[in-house]
DSSP file (Angstrom, degrees, kcal/mol; ACC not computed):
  #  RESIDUE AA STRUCTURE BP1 BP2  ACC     N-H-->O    O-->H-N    N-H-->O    O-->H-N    TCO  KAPPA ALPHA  PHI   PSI    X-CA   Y-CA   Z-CA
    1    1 A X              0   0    0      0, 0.0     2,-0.5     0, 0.0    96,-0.1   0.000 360.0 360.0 360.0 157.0  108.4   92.2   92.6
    2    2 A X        +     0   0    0     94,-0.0     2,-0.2    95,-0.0    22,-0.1  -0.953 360.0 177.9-141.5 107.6  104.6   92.1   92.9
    3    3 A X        -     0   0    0     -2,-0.5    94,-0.1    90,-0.2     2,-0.1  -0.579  40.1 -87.0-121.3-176.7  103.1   94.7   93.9
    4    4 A X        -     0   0    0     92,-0.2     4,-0.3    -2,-0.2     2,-0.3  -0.630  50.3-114.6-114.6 146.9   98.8   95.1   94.3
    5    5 A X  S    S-     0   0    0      1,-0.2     2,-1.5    -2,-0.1    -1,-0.1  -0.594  73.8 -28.8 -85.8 128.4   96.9   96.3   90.7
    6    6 A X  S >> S+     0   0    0     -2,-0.3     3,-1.2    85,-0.2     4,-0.6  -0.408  99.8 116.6  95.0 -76.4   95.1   99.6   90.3
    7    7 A X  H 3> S+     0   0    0     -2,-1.5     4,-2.0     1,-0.3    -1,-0.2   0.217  70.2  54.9 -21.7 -41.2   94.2   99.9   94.2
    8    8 A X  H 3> S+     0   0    0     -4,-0.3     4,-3.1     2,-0.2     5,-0.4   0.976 119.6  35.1 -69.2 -62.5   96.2  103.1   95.0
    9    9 A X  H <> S+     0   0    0     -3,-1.2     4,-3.9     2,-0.2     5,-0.4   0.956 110.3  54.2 -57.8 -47.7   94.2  105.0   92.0
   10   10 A X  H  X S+     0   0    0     -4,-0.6     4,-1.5     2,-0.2     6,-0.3   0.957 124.3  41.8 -66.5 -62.5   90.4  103.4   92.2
   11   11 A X  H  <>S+     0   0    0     -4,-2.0     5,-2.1     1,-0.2    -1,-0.2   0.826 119.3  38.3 -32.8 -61.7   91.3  104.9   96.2
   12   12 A X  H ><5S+     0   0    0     -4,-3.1     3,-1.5     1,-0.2    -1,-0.2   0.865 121.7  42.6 -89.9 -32.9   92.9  108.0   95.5
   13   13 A X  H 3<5S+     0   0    0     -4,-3.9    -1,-0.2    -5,-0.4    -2,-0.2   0.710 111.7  51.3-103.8  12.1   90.6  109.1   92.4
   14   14 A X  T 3<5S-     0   0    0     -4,-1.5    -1,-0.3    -5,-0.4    -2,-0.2  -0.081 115.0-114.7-101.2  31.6   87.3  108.1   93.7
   15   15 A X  T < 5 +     0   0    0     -3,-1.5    -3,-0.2     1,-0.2    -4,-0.1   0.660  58.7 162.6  65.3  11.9   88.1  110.2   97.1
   16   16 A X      < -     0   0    0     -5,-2.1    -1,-0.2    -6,-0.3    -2,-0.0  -0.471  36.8-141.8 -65.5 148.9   88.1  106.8   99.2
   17   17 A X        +     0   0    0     -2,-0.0     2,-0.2     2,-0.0    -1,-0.1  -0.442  60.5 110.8-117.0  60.4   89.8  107.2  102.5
   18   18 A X        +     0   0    0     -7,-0.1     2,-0.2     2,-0.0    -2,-0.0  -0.558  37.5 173.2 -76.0 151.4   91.4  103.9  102.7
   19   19 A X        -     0   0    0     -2,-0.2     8,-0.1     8,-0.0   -11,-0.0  -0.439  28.1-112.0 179.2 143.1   95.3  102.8  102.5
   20   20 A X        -     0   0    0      6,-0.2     8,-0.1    -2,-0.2   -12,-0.0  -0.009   7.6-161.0 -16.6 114.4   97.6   99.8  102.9
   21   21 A X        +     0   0    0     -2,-0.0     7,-0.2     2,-0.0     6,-0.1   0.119  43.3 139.2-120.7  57.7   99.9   99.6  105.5
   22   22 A X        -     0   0    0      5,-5.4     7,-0.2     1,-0.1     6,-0.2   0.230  64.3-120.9 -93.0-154.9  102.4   96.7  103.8
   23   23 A X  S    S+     0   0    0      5,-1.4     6,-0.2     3,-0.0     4,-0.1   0.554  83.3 105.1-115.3 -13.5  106.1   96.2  103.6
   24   24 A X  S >  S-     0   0    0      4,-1.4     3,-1.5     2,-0.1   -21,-0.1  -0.141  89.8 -99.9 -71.3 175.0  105.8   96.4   99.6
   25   25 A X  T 3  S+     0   0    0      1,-0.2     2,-4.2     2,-0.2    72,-0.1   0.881 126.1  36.3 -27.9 -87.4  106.9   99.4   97.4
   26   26 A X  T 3  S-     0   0    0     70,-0.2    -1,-0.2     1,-0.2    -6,-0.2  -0.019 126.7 -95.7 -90.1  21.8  103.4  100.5   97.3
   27   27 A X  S <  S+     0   0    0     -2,-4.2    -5,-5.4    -3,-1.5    -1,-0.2   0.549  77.7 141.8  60.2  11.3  102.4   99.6  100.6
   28   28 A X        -     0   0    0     -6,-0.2    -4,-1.4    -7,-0.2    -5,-1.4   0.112  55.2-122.0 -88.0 174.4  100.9   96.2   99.7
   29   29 A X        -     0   0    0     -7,-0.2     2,-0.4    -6,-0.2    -1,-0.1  -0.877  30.4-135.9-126.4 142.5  100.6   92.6  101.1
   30   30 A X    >>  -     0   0    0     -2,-0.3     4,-2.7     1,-0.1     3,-1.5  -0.744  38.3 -98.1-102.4 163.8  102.2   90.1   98.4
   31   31 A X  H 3> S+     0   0    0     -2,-0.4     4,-1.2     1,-0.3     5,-0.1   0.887 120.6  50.4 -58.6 -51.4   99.5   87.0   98.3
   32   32 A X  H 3> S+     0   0    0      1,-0.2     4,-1.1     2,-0.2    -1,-0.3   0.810 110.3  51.2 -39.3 -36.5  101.2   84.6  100.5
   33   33 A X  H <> S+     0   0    0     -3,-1.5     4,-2.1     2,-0.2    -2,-0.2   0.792 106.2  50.6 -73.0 -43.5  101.5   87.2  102.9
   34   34 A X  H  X S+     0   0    0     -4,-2.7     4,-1.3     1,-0.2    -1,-0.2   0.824 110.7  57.7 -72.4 -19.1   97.5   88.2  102.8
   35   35 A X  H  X S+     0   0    0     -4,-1.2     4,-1.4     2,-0.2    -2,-0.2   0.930 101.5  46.4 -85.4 -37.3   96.9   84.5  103.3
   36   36 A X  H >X S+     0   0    0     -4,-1.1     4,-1.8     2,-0.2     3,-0.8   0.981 115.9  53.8 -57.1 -71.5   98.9   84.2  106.6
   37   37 A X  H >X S+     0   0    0     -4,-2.1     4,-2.2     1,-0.3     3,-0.9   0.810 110.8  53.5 -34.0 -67.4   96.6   87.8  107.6
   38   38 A X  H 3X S+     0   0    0     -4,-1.3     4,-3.8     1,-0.3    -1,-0.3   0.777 109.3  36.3 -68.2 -53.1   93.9   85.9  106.8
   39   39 A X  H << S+     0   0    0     -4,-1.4     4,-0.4    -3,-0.8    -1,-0.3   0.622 112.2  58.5 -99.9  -6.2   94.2   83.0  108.7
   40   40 A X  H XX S+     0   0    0     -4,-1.8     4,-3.8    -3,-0.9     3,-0.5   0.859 101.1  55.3 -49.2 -60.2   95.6   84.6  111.9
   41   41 A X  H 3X>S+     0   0    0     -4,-2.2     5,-3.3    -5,-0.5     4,-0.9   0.965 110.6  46.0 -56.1 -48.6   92.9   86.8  112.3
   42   42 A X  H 3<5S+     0   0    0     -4,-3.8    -1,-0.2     3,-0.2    -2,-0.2   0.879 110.1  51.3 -42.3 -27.7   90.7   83.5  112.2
   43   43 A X  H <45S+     0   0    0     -3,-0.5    -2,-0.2    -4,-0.4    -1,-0.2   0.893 124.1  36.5 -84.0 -52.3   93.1   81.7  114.7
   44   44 A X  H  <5S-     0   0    0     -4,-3.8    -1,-0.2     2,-0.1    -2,-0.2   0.632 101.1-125.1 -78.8  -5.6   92.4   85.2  116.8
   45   45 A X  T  <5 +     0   0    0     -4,-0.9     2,-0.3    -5,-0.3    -3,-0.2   0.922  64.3 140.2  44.6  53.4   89.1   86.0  116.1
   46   46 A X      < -     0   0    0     -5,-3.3     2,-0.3    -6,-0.3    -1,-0.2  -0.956  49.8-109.3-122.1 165.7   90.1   89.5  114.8
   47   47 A X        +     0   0    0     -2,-0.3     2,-0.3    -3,-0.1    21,-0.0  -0.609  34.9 167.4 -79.5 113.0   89.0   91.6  111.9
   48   48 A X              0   0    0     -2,-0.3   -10,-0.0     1,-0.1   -11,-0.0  -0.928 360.0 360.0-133.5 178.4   90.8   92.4  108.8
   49   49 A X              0   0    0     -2,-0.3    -1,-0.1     3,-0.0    24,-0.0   0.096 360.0 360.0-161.5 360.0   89.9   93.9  105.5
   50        !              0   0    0      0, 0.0     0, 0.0     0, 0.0     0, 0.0   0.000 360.0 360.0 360.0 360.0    0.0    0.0    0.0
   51   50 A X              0   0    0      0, 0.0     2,-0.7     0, 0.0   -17,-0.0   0.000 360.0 360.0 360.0-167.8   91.5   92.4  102.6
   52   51 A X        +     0   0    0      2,-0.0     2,-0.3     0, 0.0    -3,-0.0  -0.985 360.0 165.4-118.9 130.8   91.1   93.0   98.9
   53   52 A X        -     0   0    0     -2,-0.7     2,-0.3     4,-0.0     4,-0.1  -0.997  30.3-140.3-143.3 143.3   90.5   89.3   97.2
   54   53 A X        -     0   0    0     -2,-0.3     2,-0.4     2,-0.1     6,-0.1  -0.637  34.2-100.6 -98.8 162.1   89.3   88.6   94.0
   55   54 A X  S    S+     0   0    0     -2,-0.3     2,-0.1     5,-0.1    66,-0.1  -0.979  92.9  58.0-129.5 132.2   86.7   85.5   93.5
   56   55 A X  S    S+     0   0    0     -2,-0.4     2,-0.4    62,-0.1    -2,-0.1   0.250  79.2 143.9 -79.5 135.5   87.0   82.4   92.5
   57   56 A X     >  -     0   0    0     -2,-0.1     4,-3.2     1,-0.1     5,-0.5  -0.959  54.1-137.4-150.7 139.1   89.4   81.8   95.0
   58   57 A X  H  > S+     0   0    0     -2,-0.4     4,-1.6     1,-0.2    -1,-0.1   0.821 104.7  53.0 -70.3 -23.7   90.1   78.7   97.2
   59   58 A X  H  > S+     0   0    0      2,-0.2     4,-1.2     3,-0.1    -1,-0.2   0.714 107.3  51.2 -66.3 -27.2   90.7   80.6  100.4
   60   59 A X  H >4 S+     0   0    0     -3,-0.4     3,-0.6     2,-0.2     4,-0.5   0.934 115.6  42.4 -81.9 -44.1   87.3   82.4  100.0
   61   60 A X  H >< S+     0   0    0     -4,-3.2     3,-3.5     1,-0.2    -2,-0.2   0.988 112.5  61.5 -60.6 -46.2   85.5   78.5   99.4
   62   61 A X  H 3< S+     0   0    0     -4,-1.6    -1,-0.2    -5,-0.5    -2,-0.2   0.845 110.4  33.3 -51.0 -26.9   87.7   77.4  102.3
   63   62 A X  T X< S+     0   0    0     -4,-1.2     3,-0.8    -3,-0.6     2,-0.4   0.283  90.3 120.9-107.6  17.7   86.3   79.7  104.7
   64   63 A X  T <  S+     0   0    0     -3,-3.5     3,-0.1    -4,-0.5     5,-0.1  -0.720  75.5  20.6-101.4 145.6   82.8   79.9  103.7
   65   64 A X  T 3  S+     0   0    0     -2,-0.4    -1,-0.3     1,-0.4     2,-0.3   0.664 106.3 104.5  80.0  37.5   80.0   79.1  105.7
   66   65 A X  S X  S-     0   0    0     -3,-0.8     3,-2.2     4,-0.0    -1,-0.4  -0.804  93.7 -95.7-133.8 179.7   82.6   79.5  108.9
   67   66 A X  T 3  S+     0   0    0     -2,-0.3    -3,-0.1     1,-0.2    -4,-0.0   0.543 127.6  52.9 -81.7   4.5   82.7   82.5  111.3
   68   67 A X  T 3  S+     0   0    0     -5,-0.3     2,-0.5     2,-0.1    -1,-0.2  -0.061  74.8 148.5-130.0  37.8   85.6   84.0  109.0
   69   68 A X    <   -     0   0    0     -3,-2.2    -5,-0.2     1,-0.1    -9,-0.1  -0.575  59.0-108.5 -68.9 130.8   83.5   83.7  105.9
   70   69 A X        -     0   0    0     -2,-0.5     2,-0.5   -10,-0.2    -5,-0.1   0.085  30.6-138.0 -89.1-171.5   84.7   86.4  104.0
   71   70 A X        -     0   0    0     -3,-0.0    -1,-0.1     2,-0.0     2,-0.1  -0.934   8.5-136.8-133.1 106.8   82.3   89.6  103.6
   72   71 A X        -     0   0    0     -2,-0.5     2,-0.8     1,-0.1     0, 0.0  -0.280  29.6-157.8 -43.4 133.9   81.9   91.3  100.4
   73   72 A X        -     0   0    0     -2,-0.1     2,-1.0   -24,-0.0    -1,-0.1  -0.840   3.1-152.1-136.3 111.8   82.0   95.1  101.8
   74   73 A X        -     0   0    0     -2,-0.8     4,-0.1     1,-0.1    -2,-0.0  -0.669   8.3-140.8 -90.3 115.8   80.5   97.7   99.6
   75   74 A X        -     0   0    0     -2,-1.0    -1,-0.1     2,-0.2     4,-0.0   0.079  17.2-125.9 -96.9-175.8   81.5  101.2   99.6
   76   75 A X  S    S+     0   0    0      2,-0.0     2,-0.2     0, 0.0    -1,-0.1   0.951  99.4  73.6 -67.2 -39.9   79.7  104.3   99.4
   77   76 A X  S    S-     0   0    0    -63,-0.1     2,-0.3     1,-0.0    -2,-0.2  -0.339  81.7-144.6 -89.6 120.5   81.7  105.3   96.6
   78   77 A X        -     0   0    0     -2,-0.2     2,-0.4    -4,-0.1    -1,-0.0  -0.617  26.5-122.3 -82.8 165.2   80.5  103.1   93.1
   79   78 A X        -     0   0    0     -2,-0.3    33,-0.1    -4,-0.0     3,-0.1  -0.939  27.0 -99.2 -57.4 109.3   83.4  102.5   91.3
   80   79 A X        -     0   0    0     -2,-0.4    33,-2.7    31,-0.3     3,-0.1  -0.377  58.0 -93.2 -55.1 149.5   83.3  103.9   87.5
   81   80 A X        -     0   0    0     31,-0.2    31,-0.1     1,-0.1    -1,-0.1  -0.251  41.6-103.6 -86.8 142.6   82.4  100.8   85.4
   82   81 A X        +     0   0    0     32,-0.2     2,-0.2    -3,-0.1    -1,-0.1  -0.401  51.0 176.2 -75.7 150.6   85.4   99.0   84.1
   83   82 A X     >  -     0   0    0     30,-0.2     4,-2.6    -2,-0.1     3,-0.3  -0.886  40.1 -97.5-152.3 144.0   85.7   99.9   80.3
   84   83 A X  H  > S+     0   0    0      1,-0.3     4,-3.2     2,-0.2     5,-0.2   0.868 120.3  46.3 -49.9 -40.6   88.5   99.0   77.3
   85   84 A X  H  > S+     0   0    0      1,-0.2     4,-0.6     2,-0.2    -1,-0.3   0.651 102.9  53.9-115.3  19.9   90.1  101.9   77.7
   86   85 A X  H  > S+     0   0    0     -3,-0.3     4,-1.2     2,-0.1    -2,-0.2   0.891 111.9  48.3 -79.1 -46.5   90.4  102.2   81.1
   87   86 A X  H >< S+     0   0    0     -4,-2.6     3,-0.8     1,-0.2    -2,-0.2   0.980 110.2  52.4 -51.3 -61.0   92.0   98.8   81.0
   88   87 A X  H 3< S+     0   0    0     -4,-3.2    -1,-0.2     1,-0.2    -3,-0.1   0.876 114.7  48.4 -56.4 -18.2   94.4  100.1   78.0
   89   88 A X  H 3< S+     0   0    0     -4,-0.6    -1,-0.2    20,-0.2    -2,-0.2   0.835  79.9 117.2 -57.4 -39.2   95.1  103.0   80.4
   90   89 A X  S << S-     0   0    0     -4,-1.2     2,-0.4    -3,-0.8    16,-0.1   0.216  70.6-110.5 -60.7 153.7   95.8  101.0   83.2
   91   90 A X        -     0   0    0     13,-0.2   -85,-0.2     1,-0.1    -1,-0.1  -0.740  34.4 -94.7-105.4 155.7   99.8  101.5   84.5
   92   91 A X     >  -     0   0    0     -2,-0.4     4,-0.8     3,-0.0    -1,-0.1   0.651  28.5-113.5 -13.7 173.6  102.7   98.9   84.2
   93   92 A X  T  4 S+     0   0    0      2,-0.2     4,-0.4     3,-0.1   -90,-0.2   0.516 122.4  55.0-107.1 -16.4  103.5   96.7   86.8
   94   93 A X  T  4 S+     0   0    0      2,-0.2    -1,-0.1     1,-0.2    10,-0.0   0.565 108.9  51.1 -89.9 -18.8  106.8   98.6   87.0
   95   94 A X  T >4 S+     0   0    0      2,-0.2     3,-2.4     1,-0.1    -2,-0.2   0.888 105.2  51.7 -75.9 -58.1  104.7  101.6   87.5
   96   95 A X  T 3< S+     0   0    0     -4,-0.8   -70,-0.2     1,-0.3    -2,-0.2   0.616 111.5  48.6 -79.6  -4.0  102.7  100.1   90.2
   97   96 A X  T 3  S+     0   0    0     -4,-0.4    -1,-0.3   -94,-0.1    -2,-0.2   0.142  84.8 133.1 -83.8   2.1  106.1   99.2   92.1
   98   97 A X    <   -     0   0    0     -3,-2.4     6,-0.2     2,-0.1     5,-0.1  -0.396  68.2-129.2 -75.2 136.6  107.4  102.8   91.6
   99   98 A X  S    S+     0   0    0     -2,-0.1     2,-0.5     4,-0.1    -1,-0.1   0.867  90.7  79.8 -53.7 -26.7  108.8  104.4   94.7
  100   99 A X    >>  -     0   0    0      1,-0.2     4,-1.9     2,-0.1     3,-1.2  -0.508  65.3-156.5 -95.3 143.7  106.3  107.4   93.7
  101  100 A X  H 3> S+     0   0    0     -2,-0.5     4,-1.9     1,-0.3    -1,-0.2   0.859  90.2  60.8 -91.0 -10.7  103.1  107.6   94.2
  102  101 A X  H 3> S+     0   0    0      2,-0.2     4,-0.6     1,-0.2    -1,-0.3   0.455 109.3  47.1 -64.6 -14.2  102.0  109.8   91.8
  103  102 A X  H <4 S+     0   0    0     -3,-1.2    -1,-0.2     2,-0.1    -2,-0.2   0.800 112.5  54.1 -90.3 -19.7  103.3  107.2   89.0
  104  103 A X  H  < S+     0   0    0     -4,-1.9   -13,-0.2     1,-0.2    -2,-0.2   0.991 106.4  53.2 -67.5 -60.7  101.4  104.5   91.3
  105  104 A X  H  < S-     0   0    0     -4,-1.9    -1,-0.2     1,-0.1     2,-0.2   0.710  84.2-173.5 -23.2 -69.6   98.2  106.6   91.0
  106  105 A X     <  -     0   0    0     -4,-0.6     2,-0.2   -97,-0.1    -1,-0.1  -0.617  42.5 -59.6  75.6-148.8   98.1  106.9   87.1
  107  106 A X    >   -     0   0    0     -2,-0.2     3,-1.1     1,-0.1     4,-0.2  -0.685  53.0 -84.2-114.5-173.1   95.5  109.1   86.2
  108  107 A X  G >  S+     0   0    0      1,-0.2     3,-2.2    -2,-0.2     2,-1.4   0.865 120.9  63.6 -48.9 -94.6   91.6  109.5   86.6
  109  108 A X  G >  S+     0   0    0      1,-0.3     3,-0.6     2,-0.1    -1,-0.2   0.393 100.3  51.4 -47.6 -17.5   91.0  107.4   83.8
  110  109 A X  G <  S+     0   0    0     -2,-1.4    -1,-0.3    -3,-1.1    -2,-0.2   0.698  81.6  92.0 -65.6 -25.4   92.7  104.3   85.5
  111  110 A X  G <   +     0   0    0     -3,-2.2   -31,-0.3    -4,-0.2    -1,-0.2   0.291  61.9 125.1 -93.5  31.6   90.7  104.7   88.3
  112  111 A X    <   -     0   0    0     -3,-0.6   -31,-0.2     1,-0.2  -102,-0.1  -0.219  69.3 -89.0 -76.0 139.2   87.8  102.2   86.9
  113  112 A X        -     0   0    0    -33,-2.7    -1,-0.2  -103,-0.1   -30,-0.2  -0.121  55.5 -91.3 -25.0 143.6   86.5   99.3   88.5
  114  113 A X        -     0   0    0    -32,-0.1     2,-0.5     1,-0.1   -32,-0.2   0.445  31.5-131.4 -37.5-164.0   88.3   96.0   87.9
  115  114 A X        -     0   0    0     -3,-0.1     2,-0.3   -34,-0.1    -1,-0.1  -0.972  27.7-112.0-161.9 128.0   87.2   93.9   85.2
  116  115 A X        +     0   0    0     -2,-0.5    37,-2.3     1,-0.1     2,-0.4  -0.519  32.4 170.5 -65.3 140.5   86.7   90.0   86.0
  117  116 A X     >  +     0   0    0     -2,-0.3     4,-1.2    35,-0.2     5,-0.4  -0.916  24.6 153.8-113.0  87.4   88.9   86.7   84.7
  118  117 A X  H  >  +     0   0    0     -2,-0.4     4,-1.6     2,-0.2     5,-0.2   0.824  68.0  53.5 -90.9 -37.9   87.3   84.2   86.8
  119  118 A X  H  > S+     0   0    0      1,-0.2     4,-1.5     2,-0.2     5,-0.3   0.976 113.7  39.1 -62.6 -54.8   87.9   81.6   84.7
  120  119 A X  H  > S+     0   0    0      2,-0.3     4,-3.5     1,-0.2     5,-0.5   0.893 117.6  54.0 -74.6 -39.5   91.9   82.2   84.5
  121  120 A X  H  X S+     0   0    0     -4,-1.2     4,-2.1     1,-0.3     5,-0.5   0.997 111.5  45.0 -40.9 -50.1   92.0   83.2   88.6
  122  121 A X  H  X S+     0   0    0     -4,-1.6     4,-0.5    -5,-0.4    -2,-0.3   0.850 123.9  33.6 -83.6 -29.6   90.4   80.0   89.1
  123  122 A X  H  X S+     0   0    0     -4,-1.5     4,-2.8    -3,-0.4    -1,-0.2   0.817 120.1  46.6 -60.5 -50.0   93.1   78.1   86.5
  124  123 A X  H  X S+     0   0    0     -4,-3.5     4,-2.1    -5,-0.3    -2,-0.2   0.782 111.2  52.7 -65.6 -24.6   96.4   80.3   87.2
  125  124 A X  H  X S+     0   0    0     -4,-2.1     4,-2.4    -5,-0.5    -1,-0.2   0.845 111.7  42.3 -96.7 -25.3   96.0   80.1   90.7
  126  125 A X  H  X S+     0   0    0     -4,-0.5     4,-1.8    -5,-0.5     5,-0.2   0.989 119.8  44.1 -55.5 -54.3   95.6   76.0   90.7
  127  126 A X  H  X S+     0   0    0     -4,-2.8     4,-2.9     1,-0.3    -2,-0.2   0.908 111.3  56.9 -75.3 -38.1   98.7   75.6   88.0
  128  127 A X  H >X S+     0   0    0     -4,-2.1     4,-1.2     2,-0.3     3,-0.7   0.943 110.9  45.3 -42.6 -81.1  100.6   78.4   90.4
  129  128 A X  H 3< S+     0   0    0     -4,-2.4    -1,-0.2     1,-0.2    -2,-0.2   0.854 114.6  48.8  -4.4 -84.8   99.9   75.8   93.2
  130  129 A X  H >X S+     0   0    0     -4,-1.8     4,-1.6     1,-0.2     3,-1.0   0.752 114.3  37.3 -46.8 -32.9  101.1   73.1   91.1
  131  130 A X  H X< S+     0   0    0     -4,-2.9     3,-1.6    -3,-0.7     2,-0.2   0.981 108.6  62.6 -98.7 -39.2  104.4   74.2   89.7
  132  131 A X  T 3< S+     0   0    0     -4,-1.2    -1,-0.3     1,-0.3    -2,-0.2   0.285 109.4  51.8 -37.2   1.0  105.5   76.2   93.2
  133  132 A X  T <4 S+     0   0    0     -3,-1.0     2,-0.3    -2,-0.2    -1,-0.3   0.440 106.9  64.1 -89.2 -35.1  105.2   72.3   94.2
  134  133 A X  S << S-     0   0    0     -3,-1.6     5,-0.2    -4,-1.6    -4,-0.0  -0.643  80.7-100.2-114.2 160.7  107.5   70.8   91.5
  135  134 A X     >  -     0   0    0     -2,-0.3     4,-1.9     1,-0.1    -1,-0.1  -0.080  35.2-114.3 -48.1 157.0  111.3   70.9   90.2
  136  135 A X  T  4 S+     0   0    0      1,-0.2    -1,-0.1     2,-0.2    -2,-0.1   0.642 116.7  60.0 -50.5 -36.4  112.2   72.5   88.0
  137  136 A X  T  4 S+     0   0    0      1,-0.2    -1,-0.2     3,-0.0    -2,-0.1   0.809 110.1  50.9 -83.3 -22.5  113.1   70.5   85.7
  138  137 A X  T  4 S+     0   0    0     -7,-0.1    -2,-0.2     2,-0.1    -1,-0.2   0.927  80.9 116.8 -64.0 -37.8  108.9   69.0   85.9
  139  138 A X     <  -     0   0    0     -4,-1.9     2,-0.3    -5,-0.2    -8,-0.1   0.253  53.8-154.5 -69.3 168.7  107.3   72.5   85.5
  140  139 A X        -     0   0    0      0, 0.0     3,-0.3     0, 0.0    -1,-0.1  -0.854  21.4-118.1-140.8 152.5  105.4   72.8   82.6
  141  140 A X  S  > S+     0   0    0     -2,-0.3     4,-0.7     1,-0.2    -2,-0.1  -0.388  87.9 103.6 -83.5  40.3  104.6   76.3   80.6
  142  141 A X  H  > S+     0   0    0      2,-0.2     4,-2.2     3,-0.2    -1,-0.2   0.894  77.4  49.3 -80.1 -69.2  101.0   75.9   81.2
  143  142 A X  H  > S+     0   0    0     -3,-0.3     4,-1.5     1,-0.2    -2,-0.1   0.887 115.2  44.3 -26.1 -45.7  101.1   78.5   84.1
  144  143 A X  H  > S+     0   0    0      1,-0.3     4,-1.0     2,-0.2    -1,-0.2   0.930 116.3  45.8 -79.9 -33.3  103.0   81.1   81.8
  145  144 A X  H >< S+     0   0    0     -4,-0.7     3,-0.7     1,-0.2    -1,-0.3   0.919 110.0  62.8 -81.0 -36.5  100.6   80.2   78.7
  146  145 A X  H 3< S+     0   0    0     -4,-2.2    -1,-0.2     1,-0.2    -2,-0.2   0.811 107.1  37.9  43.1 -92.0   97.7   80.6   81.5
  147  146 A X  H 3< S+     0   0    0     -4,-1.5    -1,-0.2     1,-0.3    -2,-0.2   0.164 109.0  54.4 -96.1   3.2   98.3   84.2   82.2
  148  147 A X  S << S+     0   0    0     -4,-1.0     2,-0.6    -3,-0.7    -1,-0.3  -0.071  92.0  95.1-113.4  18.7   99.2   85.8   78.9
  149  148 A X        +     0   0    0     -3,-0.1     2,-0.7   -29,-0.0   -29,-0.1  -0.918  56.0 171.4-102.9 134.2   95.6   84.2   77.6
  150  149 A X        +     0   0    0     -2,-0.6     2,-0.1     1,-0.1    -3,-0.1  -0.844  32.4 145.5-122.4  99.1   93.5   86.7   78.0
  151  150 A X        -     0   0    0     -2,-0.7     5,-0.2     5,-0.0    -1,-0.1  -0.296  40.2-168.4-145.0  78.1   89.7   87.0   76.9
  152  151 A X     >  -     0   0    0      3,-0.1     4,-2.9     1,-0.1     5,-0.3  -0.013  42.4 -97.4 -54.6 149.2   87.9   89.3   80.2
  153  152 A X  H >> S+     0   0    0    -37,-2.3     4,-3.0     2,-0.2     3,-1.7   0.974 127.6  56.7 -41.9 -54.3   84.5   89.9   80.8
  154  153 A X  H 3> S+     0   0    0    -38,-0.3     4,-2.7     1,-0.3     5,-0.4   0.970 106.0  51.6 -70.0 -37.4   84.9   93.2   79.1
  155  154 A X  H 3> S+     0   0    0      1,-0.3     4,-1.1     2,-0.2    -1,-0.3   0.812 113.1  40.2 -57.1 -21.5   86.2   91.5   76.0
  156  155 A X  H <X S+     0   0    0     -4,-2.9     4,-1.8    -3,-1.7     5,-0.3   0.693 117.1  58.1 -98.6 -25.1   83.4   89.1   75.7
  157  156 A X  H  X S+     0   0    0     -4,-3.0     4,-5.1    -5,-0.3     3,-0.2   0.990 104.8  44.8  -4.1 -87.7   81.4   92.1   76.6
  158  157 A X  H  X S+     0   0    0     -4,-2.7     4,-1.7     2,-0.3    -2,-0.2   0.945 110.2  57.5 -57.1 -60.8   82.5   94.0   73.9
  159  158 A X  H  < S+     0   0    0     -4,-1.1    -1,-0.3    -5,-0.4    -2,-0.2   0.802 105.2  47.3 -14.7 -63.2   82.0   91.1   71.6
  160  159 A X  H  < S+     0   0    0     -4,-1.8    -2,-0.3     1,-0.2    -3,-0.2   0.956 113.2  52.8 -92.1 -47.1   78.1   90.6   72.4
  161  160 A X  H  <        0   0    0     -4,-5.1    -1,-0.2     1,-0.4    -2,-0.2   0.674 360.0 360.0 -46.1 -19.9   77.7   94.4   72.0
  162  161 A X     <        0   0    0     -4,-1.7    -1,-0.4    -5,-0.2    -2,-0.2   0.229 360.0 360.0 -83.6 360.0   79.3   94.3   68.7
């Protein structure tokens, strides 16, 4: 199950008055699903407000159109995303939990995100690619993909060292 990272806490413990109204555990849209939202509301000319991370091929696809999308900046800063907010940060079985108080975590979770643009913009191609081939074609490139890991805060942390 895939349920959406961090959102319910960065909400609930910077006092935002936001919330999801999906069919997942956690309220959430699974990706496919936020791409179909997306592109109805163009096809309708109506207004939604997603969360999408960038680089993303839906965001180039629509830019410079009347549904390019619109960065929306809240009142509310986000505390700045930090290593151990990230080592805080709860499970994926945690963020699917029927309760929302495990979904929440604590305050210390409730840090901005922390960028991979380079692995969005790779995982999300080879994720393409092998959701196109048998089985028997797919190559572990996706899976080797998404457990390499080296975030902005780690190359941060790096040039501060």
């Amino acid at each position: 199950m895939v349920c959406n990272p961090n959102v319910e806490a960065q909400l609930f413990w910077n006092n935002i008055s936001l919330e999801s109204d999906g069919p997942l555990v956690n309220d959430g849209y699974e990706y496919d699903r936020m791409v179909q939202i997306w592109r109805a509301a163009n096809a309708t000319q109506s207004h939604v407000m997603l969360l999408w991370l960038s680089p993303s091929v839906l965001v180039e696809e629509f830019r410079g159109t009347n549904y390019q999308f619109q960065p929306v900046i809240l009142p509310v800063i986000l505390p700045d995303a930090t290593v151990q907010c990230r080592a805080a940060r709860i499970t994926t079985e945690e963020r699917c939990s029927p309760d929302i108080n495990v979904r929440r975590g604590n305050m210390v979770v409730a840090c901005d995100d922390y960028v991979q643009s380079l692995q969005t913009a790779v995982a999300s191609s080879l994720r393409r690619l092998l959701e196109e081939s048998s089985e028997v074609r797919r190559s572990l490139a996706y899976q080797a993909i998404l457990n390499l890991n080296v975030s902005q805060l780690d190359m941060n942390e790096i040039l501060y060292r």
